[in-house]
PLY file of the C-alpha trace (Angstrom):
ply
format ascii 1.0
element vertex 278
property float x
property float y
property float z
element edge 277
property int vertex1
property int vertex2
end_header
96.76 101.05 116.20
97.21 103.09 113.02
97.35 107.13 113.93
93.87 108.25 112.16
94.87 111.81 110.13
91.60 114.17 108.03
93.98 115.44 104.92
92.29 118.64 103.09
92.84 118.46 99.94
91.74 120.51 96.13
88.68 117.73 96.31
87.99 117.67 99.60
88.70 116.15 102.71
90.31 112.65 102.87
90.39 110.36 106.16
93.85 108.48 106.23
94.85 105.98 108.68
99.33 106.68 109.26
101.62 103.85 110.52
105.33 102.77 109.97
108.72 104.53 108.84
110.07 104.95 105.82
109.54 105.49 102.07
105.52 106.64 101.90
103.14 104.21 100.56
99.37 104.80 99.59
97.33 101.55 99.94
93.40 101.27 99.36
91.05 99.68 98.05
87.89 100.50 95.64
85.15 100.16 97.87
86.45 99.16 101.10
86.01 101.14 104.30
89.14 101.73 106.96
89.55 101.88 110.55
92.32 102.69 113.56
92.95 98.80 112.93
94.10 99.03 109.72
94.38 96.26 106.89
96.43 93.07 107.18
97.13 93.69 103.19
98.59 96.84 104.57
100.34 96.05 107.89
102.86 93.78 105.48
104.28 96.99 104.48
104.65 99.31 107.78
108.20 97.25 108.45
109.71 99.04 105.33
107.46 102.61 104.72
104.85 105.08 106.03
101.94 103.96 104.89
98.87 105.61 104.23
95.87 104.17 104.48
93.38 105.89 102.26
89.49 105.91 102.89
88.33 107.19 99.15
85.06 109.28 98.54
82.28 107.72 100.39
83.71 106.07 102.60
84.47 106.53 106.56
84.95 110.19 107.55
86.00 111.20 103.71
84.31 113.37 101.81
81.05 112.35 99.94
80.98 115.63 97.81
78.98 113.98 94.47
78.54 117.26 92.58
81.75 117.27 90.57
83.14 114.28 91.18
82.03 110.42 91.25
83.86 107.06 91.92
85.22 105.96 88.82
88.71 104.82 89.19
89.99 108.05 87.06
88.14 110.61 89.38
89.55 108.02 92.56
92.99 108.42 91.19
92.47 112.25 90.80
91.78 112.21 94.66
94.76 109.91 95.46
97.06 112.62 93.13
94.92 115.26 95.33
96.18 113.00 98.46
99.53 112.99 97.42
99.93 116.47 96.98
98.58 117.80 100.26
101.01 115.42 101.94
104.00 116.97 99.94
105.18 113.98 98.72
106.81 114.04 95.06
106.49 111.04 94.52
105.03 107.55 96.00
104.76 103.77 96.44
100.91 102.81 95.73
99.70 99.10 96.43
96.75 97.83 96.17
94.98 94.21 96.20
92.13 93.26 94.26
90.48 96.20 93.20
93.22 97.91 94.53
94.91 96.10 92.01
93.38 97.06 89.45
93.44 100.55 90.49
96.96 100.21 90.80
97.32 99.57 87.07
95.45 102.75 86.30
97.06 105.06 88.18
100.32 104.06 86.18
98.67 104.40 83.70
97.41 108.07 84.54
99.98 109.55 86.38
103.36 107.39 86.29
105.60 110.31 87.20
103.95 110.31 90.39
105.07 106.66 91.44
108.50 105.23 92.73
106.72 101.86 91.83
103.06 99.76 92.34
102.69 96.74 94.30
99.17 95.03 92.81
98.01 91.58 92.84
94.69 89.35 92.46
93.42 91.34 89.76
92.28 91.69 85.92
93.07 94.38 83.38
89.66 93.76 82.36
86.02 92.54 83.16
87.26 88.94 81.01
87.25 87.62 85.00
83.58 87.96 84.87
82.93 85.35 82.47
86.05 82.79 83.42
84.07 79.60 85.20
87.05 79.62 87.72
85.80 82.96 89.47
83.52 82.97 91.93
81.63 85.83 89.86
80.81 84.45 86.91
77.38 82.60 85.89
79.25 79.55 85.18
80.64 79.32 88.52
79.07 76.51 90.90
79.34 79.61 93.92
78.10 82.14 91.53
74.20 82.35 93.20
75.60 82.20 97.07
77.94 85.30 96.34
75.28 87.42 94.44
72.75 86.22 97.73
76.01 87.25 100.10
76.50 90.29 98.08
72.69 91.53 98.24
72.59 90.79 101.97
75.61 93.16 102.74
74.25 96.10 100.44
70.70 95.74 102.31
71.17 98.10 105.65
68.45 96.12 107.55
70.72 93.21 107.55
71.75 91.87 111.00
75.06 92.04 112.63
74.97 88.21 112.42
73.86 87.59 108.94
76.59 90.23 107.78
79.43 88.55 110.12
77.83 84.77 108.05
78.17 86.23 104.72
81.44 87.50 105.41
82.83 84.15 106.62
81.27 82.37 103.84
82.88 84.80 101.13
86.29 84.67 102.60
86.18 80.82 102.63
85.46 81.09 98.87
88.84 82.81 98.51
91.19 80.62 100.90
93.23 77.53 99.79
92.88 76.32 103.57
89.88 76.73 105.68
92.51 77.02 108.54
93.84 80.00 107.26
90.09 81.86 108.35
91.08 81.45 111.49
94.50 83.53 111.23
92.56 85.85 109.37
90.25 86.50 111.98
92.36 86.63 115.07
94.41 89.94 114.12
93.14 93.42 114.07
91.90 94.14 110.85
89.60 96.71 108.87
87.92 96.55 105.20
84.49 96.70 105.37
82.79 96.51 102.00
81.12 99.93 101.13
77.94 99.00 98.93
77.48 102.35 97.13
80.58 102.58 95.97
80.81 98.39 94.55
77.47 98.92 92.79
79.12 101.86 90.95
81.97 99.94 90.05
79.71 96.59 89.27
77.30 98.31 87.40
78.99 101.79 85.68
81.95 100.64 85.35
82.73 97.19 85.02
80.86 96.70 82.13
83.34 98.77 79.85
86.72 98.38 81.66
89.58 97.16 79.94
93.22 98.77 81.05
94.54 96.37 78.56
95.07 98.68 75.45
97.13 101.31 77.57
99.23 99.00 79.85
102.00 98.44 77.08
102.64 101.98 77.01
103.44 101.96 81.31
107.36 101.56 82.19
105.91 102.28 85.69
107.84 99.77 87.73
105.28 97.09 88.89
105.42 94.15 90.79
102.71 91.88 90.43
101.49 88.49 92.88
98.78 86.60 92.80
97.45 83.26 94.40
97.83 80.34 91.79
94.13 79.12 93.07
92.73 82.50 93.10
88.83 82.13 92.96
88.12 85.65 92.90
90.10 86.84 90.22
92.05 83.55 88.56
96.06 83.45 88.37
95.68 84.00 84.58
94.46 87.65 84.32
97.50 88.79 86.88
100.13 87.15 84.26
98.42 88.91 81.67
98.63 92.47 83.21
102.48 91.82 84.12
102.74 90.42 80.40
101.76 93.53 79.08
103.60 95.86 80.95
107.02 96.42 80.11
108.80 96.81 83.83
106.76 94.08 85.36
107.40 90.95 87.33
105.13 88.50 88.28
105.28 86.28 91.75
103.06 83.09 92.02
102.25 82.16 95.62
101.72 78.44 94.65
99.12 77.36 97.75
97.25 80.39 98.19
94.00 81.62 97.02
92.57 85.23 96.94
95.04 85.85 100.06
98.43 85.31 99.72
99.46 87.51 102.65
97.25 85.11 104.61
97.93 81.84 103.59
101.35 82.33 102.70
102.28 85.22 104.96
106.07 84.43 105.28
106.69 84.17 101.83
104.59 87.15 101.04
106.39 89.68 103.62
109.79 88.27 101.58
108.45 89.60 98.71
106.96 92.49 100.06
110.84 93.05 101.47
112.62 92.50 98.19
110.31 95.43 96.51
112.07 98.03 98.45
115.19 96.26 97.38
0 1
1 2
2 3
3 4
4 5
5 6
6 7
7 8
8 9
9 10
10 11
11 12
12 13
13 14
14 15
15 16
16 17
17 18
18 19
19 20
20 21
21 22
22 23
23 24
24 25
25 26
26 27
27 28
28 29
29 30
30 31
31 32
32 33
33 34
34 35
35 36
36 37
37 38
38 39
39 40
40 41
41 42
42 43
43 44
44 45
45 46
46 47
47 48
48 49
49 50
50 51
51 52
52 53
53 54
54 55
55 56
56 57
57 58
58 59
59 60
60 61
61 62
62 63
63 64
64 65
65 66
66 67
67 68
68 69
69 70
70 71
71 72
72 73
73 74
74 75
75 76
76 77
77 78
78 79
79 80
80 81
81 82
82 83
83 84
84 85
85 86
86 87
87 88
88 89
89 90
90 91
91 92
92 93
93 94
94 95
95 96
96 97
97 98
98 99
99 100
100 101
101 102
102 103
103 104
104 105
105 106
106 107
107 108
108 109
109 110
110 111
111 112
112 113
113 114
114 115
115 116
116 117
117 118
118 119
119 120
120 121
121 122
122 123
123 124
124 125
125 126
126 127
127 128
128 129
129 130
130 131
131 132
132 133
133 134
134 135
135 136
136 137
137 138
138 139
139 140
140 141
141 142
142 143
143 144
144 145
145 146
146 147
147 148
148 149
149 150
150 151
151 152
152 153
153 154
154 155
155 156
156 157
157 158
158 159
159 160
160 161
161 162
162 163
163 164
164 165
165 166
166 167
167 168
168 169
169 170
170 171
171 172
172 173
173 174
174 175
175 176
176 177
177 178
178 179
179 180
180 181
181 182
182 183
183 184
184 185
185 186
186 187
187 188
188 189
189 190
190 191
191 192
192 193
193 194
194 195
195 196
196 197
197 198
198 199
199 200
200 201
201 202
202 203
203 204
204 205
205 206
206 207
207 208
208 209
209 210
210 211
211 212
212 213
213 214
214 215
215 216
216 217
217 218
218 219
219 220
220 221
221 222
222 223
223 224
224 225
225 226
226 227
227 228
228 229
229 230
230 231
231 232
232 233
233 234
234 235
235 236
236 237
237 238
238 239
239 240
240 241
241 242
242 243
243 244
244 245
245 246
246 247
247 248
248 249
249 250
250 251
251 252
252 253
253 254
254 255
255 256
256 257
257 258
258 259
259 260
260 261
261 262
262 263
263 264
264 265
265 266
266 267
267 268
268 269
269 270
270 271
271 272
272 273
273 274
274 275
275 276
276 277
């Protein structure tokens, strides 16, 4: 079980979930929610680093303080610096995964003095995702109606237990290569749960206008960048692009994965996960 810690921060008070030795790592994600389980994104990193598991504003026993601050990804990055301070570290690893990802690439963007290096993967430097018929989120794409249904039923609290647990299922199986690898995914302690408030701001405030790509040439921020070659979610094309544009960034293909790499190619993955703290 990860070792649950409330940090006090400048911005308030921040719920984050400590396991492993090591170098420290921040890992989150935009509008997930995190437990004493932990993340299986995250648990790829406790055999090299501390890691931190950060619940952001909103979300588990965090701070939901609205009157100054909101949950952009600059304010969320703020909070993460605010994080990182309180803990006393000069400097640290972030990684993130999907929106994670992408707030990976802004918070080299923001603050690159503040980061040894970022681990990000299945993500876009801009909203283009949105309209590419290969994600599961645009119009064009033939699972576009049964996510935006999915996605309704999770942000409506009167939905059962059961219909939340269906929905679930039926979005992950959108974003694995294998339908066997569900059942991996399933059988190992795991946390995430998708926090509504905080994925309508991003869908609806923020998404619209986001576009990282203009700044990214100007980050020498170390980055390593991964992403499934059959991503559905985010397609393999927009993760080349960010690592394109950046100047200190590599790019690792995982050739028979999806959205979930760490899943459905886990060995390879925890190599590469290894050879960053090379």
């Amino acid at each position: 079980m990860w070792e649950q810690h409330l940090v006090e921060t400048a911005r308030g008070i921040f719920e984050v979930f400590k396991k492993g030795n090591g170098q420290p790592v921040c890992i989150t994600h935009l509008y997930s929610e995190f437990n004493e389980n932990g993340n299986l994104f995250a648990n790829t990193f406790t055999a090299h680093a501390t890691v931190y598991l950060v619940n952001l504003r909103g979300c588990g026993n965090s701070t939901d303080d609205l009157s100054t601050f909101n949950y952009s990804m600059a304010h969320t990055v703020a909070d993460l610096e605010a994080i990182r301070q309180a803990l006393g570290f000069e400097k640290w690893i972030f990684a993130g995964h999907s929106t994670g990802g992408m707030l990976a690439l802004k918070y080299a963007i923001m603050h690159p003095h503040s980061l040894i290096h970022i681990v990000a993967g299945g993500l876009c430097a801009s909203s283009e995702y949105m309209h590419h018929p290969d994600s599961i989120y645009c119009i064009d794409n033939p699972n576009n109606r049964r996510i935006k249904e999915i996605l309704t039923m999770l942000g409506n609290p009167q939905s059962s237990l059961e219909e939340r647990r269906a929905g679930s299922k039926e979005w992950s199986l959108m974003s694995l290569y294998h339908e066997t690898s569900y059942d991996k995914m399933i059988s190992r302690p795991n946390s995430g749960k998708t926090v509504s408030k905080r994925l309508d701001y991003f869908s609806y405030e923020e998404l619209p206008t986001y576009d990282l790509r203009p700044e990214l040439p100007h980050v020498t921020t170390t980055a390593y960048i991964y992403c499934g070659l059959h991503d559905a979610q985010c397609p393999h094309k927009f993760s080349a692009e960010a690592a394109e544009l950046m100047s200190n960034a590599t790019l690792k293909t995982f050739d028979e994965s999806n959205h979930f790499p760490n899943i459905e190619e886990e060995e390879a993955f925890y190599q590469f996960i290894a050879d960053t703290f090379n």
